[in-house]
C-alpha positions in Angstrom: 22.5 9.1 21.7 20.9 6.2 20.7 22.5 3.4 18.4 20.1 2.2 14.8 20.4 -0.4 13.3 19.0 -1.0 9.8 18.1 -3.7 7.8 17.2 -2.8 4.0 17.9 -3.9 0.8 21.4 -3.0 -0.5 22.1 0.9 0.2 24.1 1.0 -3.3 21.1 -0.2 -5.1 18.9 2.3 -4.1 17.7 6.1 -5.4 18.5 8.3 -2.8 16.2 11.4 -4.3 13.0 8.9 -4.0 14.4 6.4 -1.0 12.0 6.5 2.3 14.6 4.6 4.2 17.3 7.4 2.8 15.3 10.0 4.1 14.8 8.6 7.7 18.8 7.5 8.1 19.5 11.2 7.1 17.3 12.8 9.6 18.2 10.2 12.6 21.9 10.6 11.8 21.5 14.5 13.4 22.0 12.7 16.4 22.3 9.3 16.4 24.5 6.6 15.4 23.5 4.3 12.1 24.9 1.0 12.0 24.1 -0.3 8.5 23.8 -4.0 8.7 25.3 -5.7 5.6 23.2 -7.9 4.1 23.2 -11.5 4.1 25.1 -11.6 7.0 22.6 -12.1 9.9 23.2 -15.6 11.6 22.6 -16.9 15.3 24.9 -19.0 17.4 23.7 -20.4 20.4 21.1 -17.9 21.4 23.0 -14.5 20.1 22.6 -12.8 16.5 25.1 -11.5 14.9 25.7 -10.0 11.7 28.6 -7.5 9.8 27.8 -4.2 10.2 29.5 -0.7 8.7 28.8 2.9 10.5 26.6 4.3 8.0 26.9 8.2 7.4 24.2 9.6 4.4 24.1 12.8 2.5 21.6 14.5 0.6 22.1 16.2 -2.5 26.0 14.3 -3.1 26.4 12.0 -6.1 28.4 9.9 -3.3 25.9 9.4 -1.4 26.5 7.6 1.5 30.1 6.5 3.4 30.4 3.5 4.9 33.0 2.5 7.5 35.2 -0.9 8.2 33.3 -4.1 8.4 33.0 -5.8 12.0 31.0 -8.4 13.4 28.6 -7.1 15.8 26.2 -8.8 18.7 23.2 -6.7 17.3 21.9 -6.9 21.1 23.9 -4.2 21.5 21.6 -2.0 19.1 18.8 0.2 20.7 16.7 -0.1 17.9 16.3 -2.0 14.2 14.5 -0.6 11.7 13.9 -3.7 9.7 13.1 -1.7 6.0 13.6 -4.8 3.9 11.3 -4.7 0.8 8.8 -8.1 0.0 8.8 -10.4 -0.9 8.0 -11.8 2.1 9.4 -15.4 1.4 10.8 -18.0 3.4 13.9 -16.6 4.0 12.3 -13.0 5.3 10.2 -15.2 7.7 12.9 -16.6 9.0 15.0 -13.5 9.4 11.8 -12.2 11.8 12.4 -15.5 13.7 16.3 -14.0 14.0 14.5 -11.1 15.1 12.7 -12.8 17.7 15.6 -13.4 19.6 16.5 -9.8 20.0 13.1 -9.0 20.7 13.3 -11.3 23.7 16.9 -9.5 24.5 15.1 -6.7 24.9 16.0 -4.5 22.1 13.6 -2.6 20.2 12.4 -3.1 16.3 10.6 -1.4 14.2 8.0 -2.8 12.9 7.8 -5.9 15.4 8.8 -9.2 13.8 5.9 -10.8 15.2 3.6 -8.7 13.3 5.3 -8.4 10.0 4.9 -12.2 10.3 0.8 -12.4 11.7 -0.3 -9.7 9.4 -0.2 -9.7 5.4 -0.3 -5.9 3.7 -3.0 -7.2 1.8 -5.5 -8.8 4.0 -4.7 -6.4 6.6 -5.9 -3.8 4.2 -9.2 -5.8 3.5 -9.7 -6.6 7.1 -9.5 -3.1 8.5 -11.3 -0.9 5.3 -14.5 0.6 6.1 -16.5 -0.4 3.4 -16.3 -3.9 2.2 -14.5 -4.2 -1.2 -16.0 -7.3 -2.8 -12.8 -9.7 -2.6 -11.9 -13.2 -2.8 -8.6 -15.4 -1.5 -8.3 -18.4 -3.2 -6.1 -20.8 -4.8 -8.6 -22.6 -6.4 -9.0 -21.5 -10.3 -13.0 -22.7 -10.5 -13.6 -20.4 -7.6 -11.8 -17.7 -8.6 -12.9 -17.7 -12.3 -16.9 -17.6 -10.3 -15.7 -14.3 -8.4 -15.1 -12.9 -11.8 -18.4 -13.8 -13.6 -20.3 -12.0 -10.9 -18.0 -9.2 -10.9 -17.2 -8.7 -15.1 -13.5 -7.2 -14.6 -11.3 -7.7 -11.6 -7.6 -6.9 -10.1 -5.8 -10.0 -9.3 -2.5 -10.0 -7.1 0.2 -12.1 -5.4 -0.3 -11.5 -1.1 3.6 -11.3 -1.0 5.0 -8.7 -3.1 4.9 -5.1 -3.4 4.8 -1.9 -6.0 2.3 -3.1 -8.5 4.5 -6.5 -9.3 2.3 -9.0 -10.3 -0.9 -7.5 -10.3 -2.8 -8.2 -13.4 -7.0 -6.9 -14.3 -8.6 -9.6 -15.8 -12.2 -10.0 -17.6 -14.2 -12.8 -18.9 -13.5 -11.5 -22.2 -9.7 -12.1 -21.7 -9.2 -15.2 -24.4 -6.1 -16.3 -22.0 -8.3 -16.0 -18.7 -7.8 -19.4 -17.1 -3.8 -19.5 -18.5 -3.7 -16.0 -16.4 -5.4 -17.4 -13.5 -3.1 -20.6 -13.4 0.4 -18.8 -13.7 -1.1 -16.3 -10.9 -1.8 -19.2 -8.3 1.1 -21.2 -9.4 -1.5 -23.9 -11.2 -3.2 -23.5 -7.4 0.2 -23.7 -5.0 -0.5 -20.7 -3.8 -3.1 -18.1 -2.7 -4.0 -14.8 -4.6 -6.5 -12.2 -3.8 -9.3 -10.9 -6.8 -10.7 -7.6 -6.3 -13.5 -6.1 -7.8 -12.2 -3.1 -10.2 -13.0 0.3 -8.8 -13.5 3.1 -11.4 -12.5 5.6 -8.9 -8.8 4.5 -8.9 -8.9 7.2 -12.4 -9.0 9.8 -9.4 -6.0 8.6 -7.8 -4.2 5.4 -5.4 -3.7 7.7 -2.1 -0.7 6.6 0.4 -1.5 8.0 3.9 1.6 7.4 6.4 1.2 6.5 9.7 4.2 6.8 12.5 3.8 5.5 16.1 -0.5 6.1 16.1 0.0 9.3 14.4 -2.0 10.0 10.6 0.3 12.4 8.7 -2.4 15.0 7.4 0.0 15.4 4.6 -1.0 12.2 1.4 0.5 11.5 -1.9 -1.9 10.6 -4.0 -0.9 8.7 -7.1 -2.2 8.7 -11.1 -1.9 5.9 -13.5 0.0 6.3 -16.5 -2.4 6.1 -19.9 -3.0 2.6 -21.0 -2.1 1.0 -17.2 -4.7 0.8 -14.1 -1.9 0.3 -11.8 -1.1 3.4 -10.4 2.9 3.0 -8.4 5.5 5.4 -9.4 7.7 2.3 -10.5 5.3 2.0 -13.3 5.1 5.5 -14.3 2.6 7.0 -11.9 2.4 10.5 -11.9 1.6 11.7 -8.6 0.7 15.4 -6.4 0.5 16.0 -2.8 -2.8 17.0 -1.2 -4.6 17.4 2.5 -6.0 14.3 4.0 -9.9 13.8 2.8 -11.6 14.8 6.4 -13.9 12.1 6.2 -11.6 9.3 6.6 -9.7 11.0 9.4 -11.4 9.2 12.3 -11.5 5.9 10.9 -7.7 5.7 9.6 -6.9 7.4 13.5 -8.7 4.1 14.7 -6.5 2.3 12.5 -3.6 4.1 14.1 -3.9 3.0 17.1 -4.7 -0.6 16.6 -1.2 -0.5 14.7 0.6 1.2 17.7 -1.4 -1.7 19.9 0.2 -4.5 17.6 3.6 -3.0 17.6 3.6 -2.0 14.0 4.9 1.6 14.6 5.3 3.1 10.7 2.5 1.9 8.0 1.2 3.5 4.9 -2.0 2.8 4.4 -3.3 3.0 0.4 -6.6 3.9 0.1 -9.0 4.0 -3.4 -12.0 6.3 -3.1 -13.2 5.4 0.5 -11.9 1.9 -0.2 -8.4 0.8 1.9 -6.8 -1.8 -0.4 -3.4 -2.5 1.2 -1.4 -1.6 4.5 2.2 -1.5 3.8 3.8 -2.7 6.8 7.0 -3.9 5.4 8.8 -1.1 4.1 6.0 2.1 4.0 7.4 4.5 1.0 6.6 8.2 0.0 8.1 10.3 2.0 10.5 12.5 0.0 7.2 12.6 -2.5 5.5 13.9 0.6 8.2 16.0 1.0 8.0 18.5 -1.5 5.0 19.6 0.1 5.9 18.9 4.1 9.5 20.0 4.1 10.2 18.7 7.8 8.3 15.1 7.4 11.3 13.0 7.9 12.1 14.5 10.8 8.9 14.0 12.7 9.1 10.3 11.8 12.6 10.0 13.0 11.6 12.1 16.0 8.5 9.4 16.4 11.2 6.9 16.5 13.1 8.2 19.0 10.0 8.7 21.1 9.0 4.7 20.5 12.5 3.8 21.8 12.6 6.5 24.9 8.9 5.0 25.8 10.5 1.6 25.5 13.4 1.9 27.4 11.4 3.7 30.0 8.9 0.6 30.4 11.9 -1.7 31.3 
């Protein structure tokens, strides 16, 4: 029996019919022990981290929930694993929980996905660096620069590199009569870095989430719909959404992908692909799997069971 430890936002606050970290605490619990670490209570003396932390038992289809137990403070070197599930933005203090993480790392315990990596890779240039065919896109905090980008390329996406489910993200034209106000609020009047993608008509047949756990591609995708009068096509904003079959022709590309992931230590991804376009790889807190999951009844499972295979390879290598 291994002992889990897991960082995430507030378990209170979330929905646990859509939750992906719900799902994977429910299916590790089987046999393993959850220790839910309270929020906002990570902090380092000397060169140990410590934090409050609460047994953490989870149960499907129960208005309560979840149970917690007594609060106690806990070395968290004395964890097997951390699944570190906590949701952008990726901000200062985020960054400088993966240097808390660091020192466990170093202690030898095991997290998932690696703090270095969560800190050397963004989702969103990850997704531009590692897509097949090159999306036309720009990073830039300069508005003269961006505002070029959109003359050559009429009508745009525009999003913030630090935040996640659509927030943010706005499509702009040159016929926008509050185009440079836009561009200015998005770059924080140039403090701050944005990406500007060219618009691709083929998001009107779907925004598709393909999972990936420890090298492996689930075959298994959720591909996701707009709602009328958006372009942005997360659930949060109305999405509709249907499972299908992995497209075949992106199979041995995304399995490269796999395994570069598994080589950096980032062991669970969703990678969100548009046409044959990849746009993003979530590597911060990958989501869809109880949408998956109407489909692929035992999915949690086999990414818990992925899991446990990560930390008996681990243990194994010391």
């Amino acid at each position: 029996m291994y002992s889990f430890g897991i960082i995430m936002d507030p378990i209170e606050d979330i929905n646990p019919k859509e939750d992906s970290t719900f799902s994977i605490i429910t299916a590790l619990q089987k046999n393993h022990n959850i220790e839910y670490i309270v929020p906002d209570t990570i902090h380092l003396i000397n060169q140990d981290i410590f934090a409050q932390t609460k047994k953490l038992n989870t149960f499907k289809r129960k208005k309560d929930f979840y149970k917690l137990s007594r609060s106690r403070l806990m070395n968290l070197s004395k964890l097997d694993c951390i699944l570190f599930r906590k949701d952008p933005p990726v901000d200062e203090k985020y960054i400088q929980t993966t240097h808390m993480l660091d020192y466990l790392e170093k202690n030898g315990v095991l997290i998932i996905n690696s703090p270095q990596s969560l800190r050397d890779y963004n989702e969103k240039l990850l997704g531009n660096n590692l897509t097949k065919l090159n999306l036309p896109t720009l990073v830039s905090s300069n508005q003269e620069t961006i505002v070029d980008f959109i003359k050559k390329h009429k009508k745009v996406v525009i999003k913030p590199l630090n935040l996640m489910g659509g927030k943010e993200i706005s499509l702009l034209s040159l016929q926008d009569k509050d185009l440079l106000k836009s561009i200015k609020a998005m770059s924080g009047n140039s403090r701050r870095f944005v990406m500007v993608q060219k618009y691709l008509k083929e998001i009107k047949d779907g925004d598709t989430r393909i999972l990936i756990t420890n090298g492996v591609v689930h075959e298994n995708v959720l591909v996701r719909y707009p709602p009328k009068n958006d372009f942005r096509a997360n659930l949060s904003y109305g999405g509709k959404f249907e499972v299908r079959k992995i497209n075949p022709k992106h199979l041995d590309h995304l399995k490269d992908i796999a395994i570069y992931l598994k080589n950096n230590r980032i062991y669970f991804a969703g990678v969100d692909m548009i046409g044959d376009y990849i746009t993003e790889i979530n590597i911060t807190s990958p989501t869809g799997i109880q949408q998956i999951e109407l489909k692929d009844k035992s999915l949690s499972s086999v990414i818990a069971n992925q899991f446990i295979k990560i930390v008996e390879q681990h243990y194994d290598d010391k």
